[in-house]
BAZAZA-272774 format. One line per 8 residues: number of its first residue (from 1); their letters; for each residue x, y, z of N, C-alpha, C. Coordinates in steps of 0.2 Angstrom, whole numbers, plus 2048, in hexadecimal, padded with zeros to 3 digits. Layout:
<markols>
NUM	a	X:Y:Z:X:Y:Z:X:Y:Z; ...
</markols>
This chain:
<markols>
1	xxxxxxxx	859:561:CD1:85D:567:CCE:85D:567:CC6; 85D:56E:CC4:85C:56C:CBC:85F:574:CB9; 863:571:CB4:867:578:CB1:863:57C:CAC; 863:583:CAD:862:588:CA7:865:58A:CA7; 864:58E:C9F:86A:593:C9C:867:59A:C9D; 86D:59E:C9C:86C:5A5:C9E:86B:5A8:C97; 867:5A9:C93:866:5AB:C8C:867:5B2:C8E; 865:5B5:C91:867:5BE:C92:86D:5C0:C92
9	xxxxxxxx	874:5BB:C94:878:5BC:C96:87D:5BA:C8F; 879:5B8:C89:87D:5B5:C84:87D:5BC:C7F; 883:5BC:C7E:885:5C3:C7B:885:5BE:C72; 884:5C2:C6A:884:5BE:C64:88B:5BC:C61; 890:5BF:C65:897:5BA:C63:898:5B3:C67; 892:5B5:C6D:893:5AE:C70:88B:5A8:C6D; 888:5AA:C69:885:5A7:C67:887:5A7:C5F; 88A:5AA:C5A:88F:5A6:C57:894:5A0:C57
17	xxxxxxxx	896:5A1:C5F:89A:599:C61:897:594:C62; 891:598:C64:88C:58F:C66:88B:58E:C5F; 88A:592:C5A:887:58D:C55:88E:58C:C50; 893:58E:C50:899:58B:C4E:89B:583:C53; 89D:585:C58:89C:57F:C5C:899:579:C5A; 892:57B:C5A:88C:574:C58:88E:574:C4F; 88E:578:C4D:890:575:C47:898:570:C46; 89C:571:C4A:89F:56E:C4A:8A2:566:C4C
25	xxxxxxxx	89B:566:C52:89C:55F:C53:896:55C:C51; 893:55F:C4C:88F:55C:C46:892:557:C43; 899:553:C42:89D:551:C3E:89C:54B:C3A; 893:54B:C39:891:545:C35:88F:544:C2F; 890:540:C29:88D:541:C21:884:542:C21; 884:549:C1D:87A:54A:C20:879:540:C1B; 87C:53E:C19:87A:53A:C12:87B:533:C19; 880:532:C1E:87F:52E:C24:879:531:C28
33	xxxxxxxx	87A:533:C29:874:537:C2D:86D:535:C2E; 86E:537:C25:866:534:C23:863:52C:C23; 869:528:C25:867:521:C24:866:520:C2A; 867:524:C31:867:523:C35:85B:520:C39; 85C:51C:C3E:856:51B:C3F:855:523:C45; 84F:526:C45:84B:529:C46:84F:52C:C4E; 84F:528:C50:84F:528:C59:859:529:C59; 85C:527:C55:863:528:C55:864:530:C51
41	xxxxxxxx	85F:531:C4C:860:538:C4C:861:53E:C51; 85A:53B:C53:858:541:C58:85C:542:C5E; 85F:53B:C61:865:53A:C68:86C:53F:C65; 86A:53D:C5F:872:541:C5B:871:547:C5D; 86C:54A:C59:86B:551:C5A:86B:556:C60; 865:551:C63:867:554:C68:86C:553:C6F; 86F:550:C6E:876:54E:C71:87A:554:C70; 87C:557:C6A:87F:559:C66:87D:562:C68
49	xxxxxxxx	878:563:C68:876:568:C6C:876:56B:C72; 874:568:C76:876:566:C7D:880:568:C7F; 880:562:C7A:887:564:C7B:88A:56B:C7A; 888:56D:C76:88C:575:C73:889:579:C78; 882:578:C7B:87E:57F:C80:883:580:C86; 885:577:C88:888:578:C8F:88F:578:C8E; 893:578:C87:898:57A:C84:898:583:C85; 895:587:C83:892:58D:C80:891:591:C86
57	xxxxxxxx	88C:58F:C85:885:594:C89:889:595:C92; 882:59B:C91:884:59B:C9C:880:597:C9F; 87F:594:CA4:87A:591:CA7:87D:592:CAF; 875:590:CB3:877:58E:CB7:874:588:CBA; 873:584:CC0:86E:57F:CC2:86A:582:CC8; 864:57F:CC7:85F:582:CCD:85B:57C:CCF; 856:57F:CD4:852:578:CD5:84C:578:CD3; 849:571:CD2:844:56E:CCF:83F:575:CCD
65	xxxxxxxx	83D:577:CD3:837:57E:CD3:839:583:CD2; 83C:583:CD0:840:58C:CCD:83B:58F:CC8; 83A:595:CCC:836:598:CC7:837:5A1:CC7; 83B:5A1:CC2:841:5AA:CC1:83B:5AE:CC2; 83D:5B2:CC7:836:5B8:CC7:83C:5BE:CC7; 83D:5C3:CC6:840:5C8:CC5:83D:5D0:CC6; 83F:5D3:CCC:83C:5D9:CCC:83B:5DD:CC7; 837:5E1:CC9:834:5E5:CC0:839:5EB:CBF
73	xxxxxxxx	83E:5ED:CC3:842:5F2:CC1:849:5ED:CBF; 849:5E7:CC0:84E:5E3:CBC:84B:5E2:CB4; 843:5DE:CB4:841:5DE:CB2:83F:5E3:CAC; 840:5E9:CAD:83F:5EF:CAA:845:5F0:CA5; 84D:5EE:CA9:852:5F0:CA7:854:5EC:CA1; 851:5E5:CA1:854:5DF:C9D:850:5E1:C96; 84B:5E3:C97:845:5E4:C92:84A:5EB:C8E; 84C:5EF:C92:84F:5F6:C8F:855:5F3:C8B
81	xxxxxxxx	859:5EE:C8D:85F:5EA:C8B:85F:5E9:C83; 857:5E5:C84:856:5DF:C7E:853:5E4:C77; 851:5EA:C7B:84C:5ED:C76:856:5F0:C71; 85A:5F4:C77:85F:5F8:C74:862:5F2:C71; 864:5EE:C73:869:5E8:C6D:864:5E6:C68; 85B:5E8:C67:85A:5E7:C60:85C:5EC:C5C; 85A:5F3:C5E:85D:5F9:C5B:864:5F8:C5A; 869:5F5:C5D:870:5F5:C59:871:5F0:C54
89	xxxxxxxx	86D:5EB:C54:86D:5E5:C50:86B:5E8:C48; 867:5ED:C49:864:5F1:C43:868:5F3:C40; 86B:5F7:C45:870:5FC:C42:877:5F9:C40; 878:5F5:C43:87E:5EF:C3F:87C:5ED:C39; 878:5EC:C38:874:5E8:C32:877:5EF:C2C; 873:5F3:C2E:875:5FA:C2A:87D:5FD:C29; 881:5FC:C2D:888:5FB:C2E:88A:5F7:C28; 887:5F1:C28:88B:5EB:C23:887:5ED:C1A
97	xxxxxxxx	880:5EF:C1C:87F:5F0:C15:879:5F7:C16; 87F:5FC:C13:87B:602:C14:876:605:C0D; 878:600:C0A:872:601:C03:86C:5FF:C04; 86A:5FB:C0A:863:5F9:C0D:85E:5FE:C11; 863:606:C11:860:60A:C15:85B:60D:C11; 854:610:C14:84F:612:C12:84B:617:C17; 846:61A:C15:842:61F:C18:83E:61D:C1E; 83E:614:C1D:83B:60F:C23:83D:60F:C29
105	xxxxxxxx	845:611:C2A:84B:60F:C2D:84A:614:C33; 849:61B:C2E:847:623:C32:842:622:C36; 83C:61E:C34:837:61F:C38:837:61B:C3E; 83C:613:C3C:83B:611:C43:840:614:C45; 846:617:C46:84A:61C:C4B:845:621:C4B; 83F:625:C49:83D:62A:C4D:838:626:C54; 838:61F:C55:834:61D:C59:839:617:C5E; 83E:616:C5C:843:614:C60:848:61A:C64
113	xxxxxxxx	846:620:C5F:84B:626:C64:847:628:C6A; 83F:626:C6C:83C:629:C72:840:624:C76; 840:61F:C75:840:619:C79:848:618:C7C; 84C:61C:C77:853:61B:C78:852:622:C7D; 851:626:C7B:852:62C:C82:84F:62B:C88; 849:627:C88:846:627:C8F:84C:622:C92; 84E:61B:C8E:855:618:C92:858:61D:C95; 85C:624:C91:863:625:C93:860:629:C9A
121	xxxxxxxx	85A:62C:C98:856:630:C9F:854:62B:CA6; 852:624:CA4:852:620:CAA:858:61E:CAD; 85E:61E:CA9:863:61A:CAC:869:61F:CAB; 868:626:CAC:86B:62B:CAC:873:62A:CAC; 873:628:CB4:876:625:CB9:87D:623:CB7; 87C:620:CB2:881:619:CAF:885:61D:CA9; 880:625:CA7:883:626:CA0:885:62E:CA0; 88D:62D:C9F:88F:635:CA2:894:636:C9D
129	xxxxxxxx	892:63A:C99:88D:63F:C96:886:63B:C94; 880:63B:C94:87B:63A:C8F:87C:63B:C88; 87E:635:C85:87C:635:C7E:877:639:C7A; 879:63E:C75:876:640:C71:873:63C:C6B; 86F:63B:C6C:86D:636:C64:86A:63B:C5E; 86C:638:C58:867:63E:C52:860:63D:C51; 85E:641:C4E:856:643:C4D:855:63A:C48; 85A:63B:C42:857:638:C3C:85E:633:C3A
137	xxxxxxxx	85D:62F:C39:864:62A:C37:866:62B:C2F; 864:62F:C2B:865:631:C27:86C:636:C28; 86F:63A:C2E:873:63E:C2E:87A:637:C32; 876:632:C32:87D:62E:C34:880:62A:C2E; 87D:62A:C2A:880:627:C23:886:62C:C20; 889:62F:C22:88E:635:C20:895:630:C22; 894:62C:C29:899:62A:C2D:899:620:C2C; 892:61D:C27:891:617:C26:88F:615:C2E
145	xxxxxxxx	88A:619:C33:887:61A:C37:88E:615:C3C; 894:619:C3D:899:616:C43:896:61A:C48; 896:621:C4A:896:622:C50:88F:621:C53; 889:61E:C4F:885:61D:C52:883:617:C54; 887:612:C54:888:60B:C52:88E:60B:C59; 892:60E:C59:898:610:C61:891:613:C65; 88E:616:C66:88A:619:C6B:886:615:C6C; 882:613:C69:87F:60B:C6B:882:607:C6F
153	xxxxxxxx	887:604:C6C:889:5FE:C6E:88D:5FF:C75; 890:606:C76:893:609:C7C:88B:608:C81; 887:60A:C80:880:60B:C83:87E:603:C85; 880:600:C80:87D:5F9:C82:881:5F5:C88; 888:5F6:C86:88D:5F4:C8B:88C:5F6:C93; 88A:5FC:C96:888:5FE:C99:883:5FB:C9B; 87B:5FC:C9A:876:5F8:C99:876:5EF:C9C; 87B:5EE:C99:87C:5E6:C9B:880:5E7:CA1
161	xxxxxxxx	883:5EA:CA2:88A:5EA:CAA:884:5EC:CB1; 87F:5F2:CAC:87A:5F4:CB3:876:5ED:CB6; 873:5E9:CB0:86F:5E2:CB0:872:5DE:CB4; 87A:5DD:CB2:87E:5D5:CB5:87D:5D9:CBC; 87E:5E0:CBF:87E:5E2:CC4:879:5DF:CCA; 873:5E5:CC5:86D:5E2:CCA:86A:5DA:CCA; 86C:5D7:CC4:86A:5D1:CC5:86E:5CD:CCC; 874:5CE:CCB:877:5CC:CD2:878:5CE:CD7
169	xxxxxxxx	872:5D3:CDA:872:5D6:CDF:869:5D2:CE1; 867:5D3:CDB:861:5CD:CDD:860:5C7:CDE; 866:5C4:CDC:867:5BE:CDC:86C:5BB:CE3; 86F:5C1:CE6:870:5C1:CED:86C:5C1:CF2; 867:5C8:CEF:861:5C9:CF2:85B:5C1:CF5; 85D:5C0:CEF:85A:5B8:CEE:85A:5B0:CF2; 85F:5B1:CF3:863:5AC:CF7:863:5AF:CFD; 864:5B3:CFF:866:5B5:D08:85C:5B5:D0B
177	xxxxxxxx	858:5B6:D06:852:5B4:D06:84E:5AF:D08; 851:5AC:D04:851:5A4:D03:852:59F:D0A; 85A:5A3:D0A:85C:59F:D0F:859:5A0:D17; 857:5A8:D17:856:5A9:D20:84D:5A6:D1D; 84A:5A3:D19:845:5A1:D1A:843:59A:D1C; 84A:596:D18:84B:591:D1B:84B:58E:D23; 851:594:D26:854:595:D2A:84B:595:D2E; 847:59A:D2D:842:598:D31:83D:593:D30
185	xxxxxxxx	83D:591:D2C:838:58A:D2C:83D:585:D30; 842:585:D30:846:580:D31:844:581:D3A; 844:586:D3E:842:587:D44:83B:589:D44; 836:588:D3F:82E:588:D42:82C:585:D3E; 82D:583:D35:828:57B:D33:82D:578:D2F; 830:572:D33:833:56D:D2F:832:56D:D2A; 82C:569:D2C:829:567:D21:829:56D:D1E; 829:571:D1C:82A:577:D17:831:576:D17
193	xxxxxxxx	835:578:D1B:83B:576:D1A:840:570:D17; 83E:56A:D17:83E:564:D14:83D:566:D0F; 836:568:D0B:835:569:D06:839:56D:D00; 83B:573:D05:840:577:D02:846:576:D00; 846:571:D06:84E:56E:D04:850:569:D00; 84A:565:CFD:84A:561:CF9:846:564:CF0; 847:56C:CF1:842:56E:CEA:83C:56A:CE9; 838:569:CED:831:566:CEF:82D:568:CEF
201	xxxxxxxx	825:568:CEC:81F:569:CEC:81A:567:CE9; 815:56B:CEF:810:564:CEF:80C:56B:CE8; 80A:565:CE5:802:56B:CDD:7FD:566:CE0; 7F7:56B:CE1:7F0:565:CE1:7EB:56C:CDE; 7E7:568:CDD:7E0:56E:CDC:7DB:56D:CE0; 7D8:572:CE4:7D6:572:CEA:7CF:573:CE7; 7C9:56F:CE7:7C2:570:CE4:7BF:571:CEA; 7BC:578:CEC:7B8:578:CF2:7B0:57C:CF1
209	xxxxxxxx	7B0:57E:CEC:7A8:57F:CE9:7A6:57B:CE2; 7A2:57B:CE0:79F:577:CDB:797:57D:CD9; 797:57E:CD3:791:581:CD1:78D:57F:CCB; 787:57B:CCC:783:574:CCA:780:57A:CC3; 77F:57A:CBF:77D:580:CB7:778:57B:CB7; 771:57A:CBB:76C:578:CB7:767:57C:CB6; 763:57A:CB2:75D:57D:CAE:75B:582:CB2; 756:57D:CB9:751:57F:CBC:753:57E:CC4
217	xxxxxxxx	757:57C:CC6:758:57C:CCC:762:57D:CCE; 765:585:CCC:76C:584:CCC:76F:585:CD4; 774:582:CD4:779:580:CDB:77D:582:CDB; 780:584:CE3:789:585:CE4:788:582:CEA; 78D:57D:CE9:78F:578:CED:795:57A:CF3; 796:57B:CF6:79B:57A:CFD:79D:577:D01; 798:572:D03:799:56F:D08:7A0:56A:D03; 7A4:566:D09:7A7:561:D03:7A6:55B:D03
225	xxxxxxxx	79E:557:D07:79E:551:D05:798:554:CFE; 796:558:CFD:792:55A:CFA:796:559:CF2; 79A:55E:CF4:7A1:55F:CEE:7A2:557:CE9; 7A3:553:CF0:7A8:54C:CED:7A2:549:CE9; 79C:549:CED:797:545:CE9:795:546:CE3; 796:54D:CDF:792:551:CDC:79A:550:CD6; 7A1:550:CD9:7A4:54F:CD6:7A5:547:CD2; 7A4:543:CD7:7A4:539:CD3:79D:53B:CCF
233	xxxxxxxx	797:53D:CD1:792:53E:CCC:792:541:CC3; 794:545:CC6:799:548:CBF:79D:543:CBA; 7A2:540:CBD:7A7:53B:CBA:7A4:534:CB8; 7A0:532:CBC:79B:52C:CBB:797:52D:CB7; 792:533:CB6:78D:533:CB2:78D:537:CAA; 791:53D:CAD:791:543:CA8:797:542:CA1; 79C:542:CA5:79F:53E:CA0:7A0:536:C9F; 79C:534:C9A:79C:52D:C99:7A1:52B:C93
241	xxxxxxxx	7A4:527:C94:7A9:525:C8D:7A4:520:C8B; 7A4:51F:C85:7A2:51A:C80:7A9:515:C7D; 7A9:510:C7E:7AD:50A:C7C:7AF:50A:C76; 7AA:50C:C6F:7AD:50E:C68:7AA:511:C68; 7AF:516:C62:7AB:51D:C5F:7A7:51C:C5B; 7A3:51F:C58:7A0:520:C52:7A2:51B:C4E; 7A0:517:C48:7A3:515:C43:7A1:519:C3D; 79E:51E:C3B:79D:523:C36:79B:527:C39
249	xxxxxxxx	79C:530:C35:79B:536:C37:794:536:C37; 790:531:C33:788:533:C34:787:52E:C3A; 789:52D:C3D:787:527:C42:785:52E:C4B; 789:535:C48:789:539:C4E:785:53D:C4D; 781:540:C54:77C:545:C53:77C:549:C4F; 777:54C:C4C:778:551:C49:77B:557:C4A; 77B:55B:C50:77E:55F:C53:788:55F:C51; 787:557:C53:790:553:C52:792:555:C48
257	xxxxxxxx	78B:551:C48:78F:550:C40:78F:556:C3C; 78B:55C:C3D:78D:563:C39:795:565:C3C; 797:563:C40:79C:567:C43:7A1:562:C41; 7A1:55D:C3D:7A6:558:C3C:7A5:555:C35; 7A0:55A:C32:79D:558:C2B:7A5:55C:C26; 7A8:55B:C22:7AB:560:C1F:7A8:565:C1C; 7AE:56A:C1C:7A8:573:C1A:7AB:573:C14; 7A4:577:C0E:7A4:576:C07:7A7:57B:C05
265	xxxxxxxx	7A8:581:C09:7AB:586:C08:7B4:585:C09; 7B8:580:C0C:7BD:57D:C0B:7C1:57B:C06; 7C4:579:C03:7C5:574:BFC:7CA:570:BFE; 7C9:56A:BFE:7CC:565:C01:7D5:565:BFE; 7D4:567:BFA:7DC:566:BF7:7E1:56A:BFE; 7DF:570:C02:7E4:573:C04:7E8:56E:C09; 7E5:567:C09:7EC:564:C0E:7F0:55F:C0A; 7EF:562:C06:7F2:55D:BFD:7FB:55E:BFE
273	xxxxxxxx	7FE:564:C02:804:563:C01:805:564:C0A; 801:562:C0F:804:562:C17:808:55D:C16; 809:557:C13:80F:553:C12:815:556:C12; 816:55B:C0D:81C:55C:C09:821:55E:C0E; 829:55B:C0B:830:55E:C0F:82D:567:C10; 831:569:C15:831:56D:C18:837:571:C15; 839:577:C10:83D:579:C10:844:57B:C14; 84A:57C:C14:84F:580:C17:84C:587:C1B
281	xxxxxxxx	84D:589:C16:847:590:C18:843:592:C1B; 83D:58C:C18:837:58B:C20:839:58A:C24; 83E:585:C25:841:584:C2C:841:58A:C30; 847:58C:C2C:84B:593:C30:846:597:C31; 841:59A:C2D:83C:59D:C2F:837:59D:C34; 835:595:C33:831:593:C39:835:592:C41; 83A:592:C41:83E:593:C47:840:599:C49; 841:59F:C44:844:5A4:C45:83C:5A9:C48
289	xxxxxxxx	836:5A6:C47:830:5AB:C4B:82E:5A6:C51; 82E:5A4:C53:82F:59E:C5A:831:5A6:C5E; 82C:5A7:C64:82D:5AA:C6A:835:5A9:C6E; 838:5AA:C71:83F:5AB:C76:839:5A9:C7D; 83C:5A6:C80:83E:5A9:C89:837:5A2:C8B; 838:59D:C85:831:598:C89:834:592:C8C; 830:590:C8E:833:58A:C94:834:585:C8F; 83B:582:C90:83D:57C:C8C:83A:576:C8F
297	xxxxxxxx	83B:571:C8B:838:569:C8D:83D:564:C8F; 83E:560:C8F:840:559:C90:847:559:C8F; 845:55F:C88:84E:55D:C83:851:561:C86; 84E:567:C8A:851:56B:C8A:857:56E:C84; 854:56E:C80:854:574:C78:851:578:C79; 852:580:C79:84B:585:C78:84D:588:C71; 847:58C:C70:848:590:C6A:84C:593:C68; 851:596:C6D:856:59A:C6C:85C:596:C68
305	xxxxxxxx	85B:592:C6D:862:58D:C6B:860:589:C64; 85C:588:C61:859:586:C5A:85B:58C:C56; 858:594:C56:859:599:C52:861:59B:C50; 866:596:C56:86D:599:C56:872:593:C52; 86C:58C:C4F:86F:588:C4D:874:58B:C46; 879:588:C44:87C:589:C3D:879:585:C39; 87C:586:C32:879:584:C2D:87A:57C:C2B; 87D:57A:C2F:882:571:C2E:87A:56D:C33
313	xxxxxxxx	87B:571:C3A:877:56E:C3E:86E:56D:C3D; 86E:576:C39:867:576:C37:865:572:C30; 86A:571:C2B:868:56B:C27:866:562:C2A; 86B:562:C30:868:55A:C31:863:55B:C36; 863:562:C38:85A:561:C3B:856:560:C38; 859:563:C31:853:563:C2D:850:55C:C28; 855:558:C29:855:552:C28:851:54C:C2B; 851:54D:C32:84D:54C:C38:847:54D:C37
321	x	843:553:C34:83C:556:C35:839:551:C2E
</markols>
């Protein structure tokens, strides 16, 4: 079994707390910190992480093979969620500083306004009356764009109540599923059921053709003593290791050595600063364009929970790098 976080379900005052939280049990001198050996940084940090997600965050635990598939009118609805909570985060922005508005502003609201009415037309349902939106957010600067900014975020409130909805009717759907399928492997194939009931499975890669690319006589192999023979031949002959490499770049073929010669078009100096500290900034930066929704690792840290870091914790990460 193995926990994941429900990222869809994290609203930005609750990712505020996570990164309030982790900064506050940061509680270390960045100047102790630093004396720290490598490997007790990184337990730290991420200790400290960890801690705040499952402080924080929603999760839940699944098994081992869990792999979220989500129907595409869910899947539809989560997309229409994410796209509407970007257009409100815009418009917040513009709320807090409305001397940033410009003529750029109109043009993506004339291409976010298709987008927003075909919502209020899909999900009609949910919205009683249909929201009138303006042509041009120029005529909502009268009001420091408030009712457009309530009509949104009404819009979006709605939007997430219809998702938690369907999501958990799929997720019923899901289980009752699950279980009457159990339910029959358990009365016609044990082993599948065993397997299931232990989040169990078998991965192999099943070779049952082989097609030989020579010159003058090409093949496709089937049978499978054919296959196996033809497969140890390959590994025996075709790939040969060599014991040492090369001791110099002129010692490899020609072919080798143009593609490992350096190119004069180049200039050798541009890896003159890959050494150098990594700025604050470049930090945040290179964190803040990192993809959402990838499969985490070992630490189970994802991107998201990195881009929601505060500035206490993102200093001694930065420390660490």
């Amino acid at each position: 079994m193995r926990r994941i976080f429900l990222f869809d379900s994290v609203t930005p005052s609750l990712w505020d707390d996570f990164s309030a939280h982790i900064d506050t049990l940061c509680n270390i001198f960045p100047a102790t910190f630093a004396s720290w050996h490598i490997n007790r940084m990184c337990e730290y940090l991420h200790s400290t992480i960890i801690a705040g997600a499952n402080a924080i965050l929603p999760a839940r635990t699944v098994g081992n093979d869990h792999t979220p598939k989500l129907p595409k009118d869910l899947e539809t609805l989560l997309q229409h969620y994410r796209f509407l909570n970007h257009v409100l985060h815009s418009i917040r922005l513009l709320r807090k500083h409305p001397h940033t508005f410009s003529s750029s502003h109109d043009r993506k609201w004339s291409i976010y306004l298709v987008r927003l009415n075909h919502i209020y037309c899909l999900y009609k349902s949910i919205f009683s009356p249909i929201p009138v939106l303006p042509i041009t957010l120029s005529f909502c600067r009268t009001d420091n764009f408030q009712q457009i900014f309530a009509t949104l975020s009404h819009t979006s409130k709605l939007l997430r109540g219809l998702h938690l909805l369907k999501e958990k009717e799929f997720q019923d759907f899901s289980i009752k599923s699950h279980i009457e399928s159990r339910d029959h492997n358990f009365d016609t194939d044990i082993s599948s059921f065993i397997n299931s009931a232990l989040s169990r499975s078998r991965r192999r890669i099943i070779l049952d053709r082989i097609f030989i690319d020579h010159p003058t006589a090409p093949q496709l192999l089937t049978d499978p003593k054919n296959i196996s023979d033809a497969v140890v031949d390959h590994f025996q002959n075709t790939i040969t290791i060599k014991s040492t490499p090369p001791a110099h770049i002129l010692a490899l073929p020609d072919r080798w050595r143009s593609e490992y010669s350096p190119m004069d078009s180049v200039s050798p100096n541009i890896y003159s600063s890959l050494l150098s500290h990594p700025s604050l900034e470049e930090w945040l930066a290179t964190v803040a364009s990192m993809p959402n929704g990838k499969a985490l690792g070992l630490s189970m840290i994802t991107y998201e929970m990195l881009k929601h870091l505060g500035l206490t914790t993102n200093s001694l990460l930065l420390t660490l790098i």
